[in-house]
N, C-alpha and C positions, 0 to 999 in steps of 0.2 A: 495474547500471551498465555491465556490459562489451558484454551486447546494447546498449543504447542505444547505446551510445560505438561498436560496431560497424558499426551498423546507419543511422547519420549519419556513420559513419567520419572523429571527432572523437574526441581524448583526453578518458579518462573525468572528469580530473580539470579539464580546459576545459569539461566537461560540469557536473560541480557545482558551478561556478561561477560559469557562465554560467545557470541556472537558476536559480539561490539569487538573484545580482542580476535576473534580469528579473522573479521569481515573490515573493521576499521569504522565501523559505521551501526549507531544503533537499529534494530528491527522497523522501528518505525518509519527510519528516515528510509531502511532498504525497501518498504512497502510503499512508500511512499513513491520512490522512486518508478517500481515497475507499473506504479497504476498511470503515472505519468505518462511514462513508452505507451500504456496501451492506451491511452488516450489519445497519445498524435498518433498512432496510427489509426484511430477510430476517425480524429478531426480529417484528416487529408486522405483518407479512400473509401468515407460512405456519406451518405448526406443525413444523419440522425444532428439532431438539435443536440448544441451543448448541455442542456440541460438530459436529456436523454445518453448522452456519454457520460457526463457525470456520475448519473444513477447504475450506469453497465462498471464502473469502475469505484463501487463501491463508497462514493461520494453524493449523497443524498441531496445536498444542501448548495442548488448551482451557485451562490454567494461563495460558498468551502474551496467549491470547485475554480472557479474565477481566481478568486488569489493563488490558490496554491500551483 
């Protein structure tokens, strides 16, 4: 949030705000969301270990990664 909110040099919290109303959905959950897509497409057309998808999708921690 701090790069974005820098990088459009808006406050981070006019930034969650104004996101969550135009998208429906806070930033987090929406980042959340795309790392997922890239995840099953990493799971179903290459053979890297979940633990190594994890870590391409920004999830360090393959316990994080497993629940989520």
């Amino acid at each position: 949030m701090d790069q974005l909110s820098s990088k459009f040099f808006i406050n981070k919290f006019y930034l969650t705000r104004s996101f969550k109303d135009q998208f429906g959905l806070p930033v987090n959950s929406y980042l959340i969301q795309i790392r997922i897509t890239h995840a099953k497409q990493l799971l179903r057309f290459t053979e890297l270990s979940i633990e190594k998808i994890g870590q391409e999708c920004g999830m360090n921690d393959a316990n994080y990664f497993s629940r989520i």
